[in-house]
Kinemage of the C-alpha trace (Angstrom):
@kinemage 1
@onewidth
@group {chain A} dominant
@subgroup {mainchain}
@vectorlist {calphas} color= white
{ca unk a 1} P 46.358 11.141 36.993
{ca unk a 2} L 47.481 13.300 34.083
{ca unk a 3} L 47.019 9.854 31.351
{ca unk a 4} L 43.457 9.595 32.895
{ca unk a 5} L 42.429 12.475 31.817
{ca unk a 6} L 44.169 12.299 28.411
{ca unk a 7} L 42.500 9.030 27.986
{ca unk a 8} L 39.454 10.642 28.695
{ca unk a 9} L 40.125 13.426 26.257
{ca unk a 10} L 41.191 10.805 24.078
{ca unk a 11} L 38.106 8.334 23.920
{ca unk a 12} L 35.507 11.684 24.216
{ca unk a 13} L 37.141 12.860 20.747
{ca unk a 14} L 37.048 9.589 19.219
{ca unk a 15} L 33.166 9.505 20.443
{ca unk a 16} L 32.377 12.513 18.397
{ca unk a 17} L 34.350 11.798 15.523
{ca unk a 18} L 32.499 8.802 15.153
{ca unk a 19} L 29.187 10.146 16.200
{ca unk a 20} L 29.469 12.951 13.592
{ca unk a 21} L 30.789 10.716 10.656
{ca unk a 22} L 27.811 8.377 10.812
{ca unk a 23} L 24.634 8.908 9.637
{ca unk a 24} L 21.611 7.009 10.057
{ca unk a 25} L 17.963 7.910 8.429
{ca unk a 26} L 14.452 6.657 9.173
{ca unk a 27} L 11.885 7.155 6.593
{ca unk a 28} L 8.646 6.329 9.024
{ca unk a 29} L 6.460 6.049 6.201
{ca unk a 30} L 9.090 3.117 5.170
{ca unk a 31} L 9.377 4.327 1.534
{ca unk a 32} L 12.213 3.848 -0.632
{ca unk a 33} L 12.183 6.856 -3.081
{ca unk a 34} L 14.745 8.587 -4.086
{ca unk a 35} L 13.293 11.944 -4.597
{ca unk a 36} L 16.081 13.390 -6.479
{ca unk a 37} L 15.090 11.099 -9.246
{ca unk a 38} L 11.211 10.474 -8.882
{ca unk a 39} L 9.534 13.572 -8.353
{ca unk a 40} L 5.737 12.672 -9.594
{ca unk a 41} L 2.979 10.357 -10.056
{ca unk a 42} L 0.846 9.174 -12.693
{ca unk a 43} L -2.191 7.397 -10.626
{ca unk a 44} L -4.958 6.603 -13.675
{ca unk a 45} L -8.725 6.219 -12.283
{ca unk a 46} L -8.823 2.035 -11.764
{ca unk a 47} L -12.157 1.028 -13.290
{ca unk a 48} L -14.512 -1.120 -12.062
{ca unk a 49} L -14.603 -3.973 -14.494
{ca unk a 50} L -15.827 -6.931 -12.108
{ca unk a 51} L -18.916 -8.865 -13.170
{ca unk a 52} L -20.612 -8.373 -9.883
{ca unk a 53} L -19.281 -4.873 -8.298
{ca unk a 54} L -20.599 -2.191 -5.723
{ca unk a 55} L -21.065 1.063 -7.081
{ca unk a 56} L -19.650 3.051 -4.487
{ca unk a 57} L -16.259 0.612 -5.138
{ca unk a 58} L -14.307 2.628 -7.562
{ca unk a 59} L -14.522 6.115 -6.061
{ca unk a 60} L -13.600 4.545 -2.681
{ca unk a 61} L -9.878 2.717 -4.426
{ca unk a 62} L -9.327 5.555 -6.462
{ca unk a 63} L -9.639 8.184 -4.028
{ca unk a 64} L -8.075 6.137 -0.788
{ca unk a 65} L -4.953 5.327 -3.956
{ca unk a 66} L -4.176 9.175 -4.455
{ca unk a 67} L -4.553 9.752 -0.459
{ca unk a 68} L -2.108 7.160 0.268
{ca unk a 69} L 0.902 8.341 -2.327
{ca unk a 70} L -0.330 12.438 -1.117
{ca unk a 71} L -0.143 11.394 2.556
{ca unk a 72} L 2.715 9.211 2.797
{ca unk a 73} L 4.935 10.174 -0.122
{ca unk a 74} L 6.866 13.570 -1.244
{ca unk a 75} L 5.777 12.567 -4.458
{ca unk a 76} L 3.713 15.087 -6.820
{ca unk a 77} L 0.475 13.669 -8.375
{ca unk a 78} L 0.381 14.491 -11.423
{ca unk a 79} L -2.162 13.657 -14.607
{ca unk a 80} L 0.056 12.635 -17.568
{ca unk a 81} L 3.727 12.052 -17.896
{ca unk a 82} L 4.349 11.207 -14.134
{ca unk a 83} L 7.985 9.723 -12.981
{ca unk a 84} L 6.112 6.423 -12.105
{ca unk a 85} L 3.026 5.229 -13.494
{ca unk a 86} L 0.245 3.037 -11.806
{ca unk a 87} L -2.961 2.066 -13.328
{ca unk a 88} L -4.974 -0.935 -13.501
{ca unk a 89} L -8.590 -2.318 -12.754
{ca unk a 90} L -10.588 -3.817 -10.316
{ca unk a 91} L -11.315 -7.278 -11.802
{ca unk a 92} L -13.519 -9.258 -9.564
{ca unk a 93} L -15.750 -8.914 -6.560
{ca unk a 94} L -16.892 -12.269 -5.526
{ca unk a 95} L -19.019 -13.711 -2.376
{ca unk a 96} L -18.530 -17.415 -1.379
{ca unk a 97} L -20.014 -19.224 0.930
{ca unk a 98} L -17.026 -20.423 3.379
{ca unk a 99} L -18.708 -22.411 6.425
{ca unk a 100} L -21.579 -24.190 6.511
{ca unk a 101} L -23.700 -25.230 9.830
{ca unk a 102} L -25.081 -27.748 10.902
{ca unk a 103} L -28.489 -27.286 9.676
{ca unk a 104} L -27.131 -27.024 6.390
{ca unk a 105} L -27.361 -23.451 5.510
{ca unk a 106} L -24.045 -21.163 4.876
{ca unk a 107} L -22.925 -19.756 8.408
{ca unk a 108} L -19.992 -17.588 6.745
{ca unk a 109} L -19.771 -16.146 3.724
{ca unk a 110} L -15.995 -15.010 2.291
{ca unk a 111} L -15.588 -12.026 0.125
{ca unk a 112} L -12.640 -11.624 -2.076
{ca unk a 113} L -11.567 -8.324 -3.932
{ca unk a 114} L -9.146 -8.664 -6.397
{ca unk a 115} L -6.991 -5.343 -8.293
{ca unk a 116} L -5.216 -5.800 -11.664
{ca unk a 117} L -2.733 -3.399 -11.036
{ca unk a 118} L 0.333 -2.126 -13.956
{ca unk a 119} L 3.248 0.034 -12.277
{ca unk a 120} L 5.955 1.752 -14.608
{ca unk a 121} L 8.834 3.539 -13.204
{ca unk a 122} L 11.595 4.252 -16.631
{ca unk a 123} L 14.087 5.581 -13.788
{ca unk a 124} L 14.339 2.305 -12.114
{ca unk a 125} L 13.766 0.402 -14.778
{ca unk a 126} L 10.681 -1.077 -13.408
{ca unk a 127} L 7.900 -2.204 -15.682
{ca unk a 128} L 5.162 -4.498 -14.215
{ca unk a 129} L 1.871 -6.165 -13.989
{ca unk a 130} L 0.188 -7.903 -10.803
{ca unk a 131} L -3.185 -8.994 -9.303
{ca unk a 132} L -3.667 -7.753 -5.379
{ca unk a 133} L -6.392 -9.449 -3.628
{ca unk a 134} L -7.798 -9.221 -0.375
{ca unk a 135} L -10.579 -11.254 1.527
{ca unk a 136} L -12.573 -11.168 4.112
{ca unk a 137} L -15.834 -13.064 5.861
{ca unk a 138} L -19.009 -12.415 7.537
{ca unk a 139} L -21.861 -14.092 9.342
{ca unk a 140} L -24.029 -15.792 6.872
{ca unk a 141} L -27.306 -14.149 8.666
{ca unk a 142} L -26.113 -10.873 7.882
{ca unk a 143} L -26.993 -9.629 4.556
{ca unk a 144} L -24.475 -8.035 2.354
{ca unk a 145} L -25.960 -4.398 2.692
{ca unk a 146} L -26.024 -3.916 6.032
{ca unk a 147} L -22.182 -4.866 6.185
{ca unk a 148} L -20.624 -4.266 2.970
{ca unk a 149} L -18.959 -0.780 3.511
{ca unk a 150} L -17.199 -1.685 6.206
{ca unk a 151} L -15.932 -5.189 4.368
{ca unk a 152} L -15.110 -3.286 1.247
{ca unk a 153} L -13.224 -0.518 2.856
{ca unk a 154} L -11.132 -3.162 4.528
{ca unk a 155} L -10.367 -5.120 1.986
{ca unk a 156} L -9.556 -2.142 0.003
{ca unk a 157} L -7.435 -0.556 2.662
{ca unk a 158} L -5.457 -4.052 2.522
{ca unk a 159} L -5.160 -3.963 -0.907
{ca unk a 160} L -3.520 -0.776 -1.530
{ca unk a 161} L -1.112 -1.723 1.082
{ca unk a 162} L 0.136 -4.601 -1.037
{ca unk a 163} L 0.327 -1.854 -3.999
{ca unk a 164} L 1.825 0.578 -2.291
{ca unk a 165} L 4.722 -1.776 -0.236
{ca unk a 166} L 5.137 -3.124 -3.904
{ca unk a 167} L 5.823 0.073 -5.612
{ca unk a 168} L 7.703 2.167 -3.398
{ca unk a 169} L 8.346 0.612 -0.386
{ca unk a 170} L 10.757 -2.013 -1.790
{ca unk a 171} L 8.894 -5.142 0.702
């Protein structure tokens, strides 16, 4: 009975010495930052530069940017000499038609949002430039007012996922 219980004793102690050695972290916002080194963020106002563009466009990206890096970062925002550096501009803001019925006439109608986006980081030696784009349809007997903030806030929201997954969240 006696080796039972030393067994016992022995395989609990070797439990918590191996329990207590390891460590295991979960970063739920599924960044990659080491904020010893990057403290701050440079996030310049992306202008609108598309041909064709909604006004309300620019403030929505710039302000749902700097929410995303506040919200789901440590990282300090920060106006000029930031650790990392994004800026960029919003390029194009197209409609397409993408189905037509059978009478003829566009059914669907695609739109695509597309973000010239430049990302520095000197610590990481990370310098560089990429186009995001996002899509996304509607009915064809819908106009483009009724719908539009709604499409553009989802395309948006998409888009600065891809941006944000590419600059810090190492996907």
């Amino acid at each position: 009975m006696a080796w039972k219980t030393k067994t016992l004793a022995l395989m609990l102690l070797v439990t918590t010495v191996l329990l207590t050695a390891c460590s295991v972290s979960y970063s739920f916002t599924g960044t990659s930052i080491n904020y010893d080194v990057i403290k701050t963020i440079q996030l310049d106002n992306v202008a609108n530069r598309a041909p064709y563009g909604w006004a309300p466009m620019e403030s929505m990206f710039n302000n749902k940017l700097q929410d995303r890096y506040a919200n789901q970062t440590r990282l300090k925002l920060v106006k000029r000499g930031g650790d990392m550096h994004i800026s960029g501009e919003i390029t194009a803001y197209d409609q397409f038609n993408k189905a037509i019925s059978a009478d003829g006439y566009s059914s669907q109608v695609q739109l695509k949002l597309t973000v010239n986006i430049r990302f520095e980081n000197p610590k990481m030696n990370q310098n560089w430039e990429r186009q995001f784009s996002a899509t996304t349809q509607y009915n064809a007997s819908q106009q483009l007012s009724a719908v539009q903030e709604q499409l553009v806030t989802e395309m948006i929201n998409d888009i600065i996922d891809q941006i944000f997954n590419a600059t810090v969240a190492d996907w």
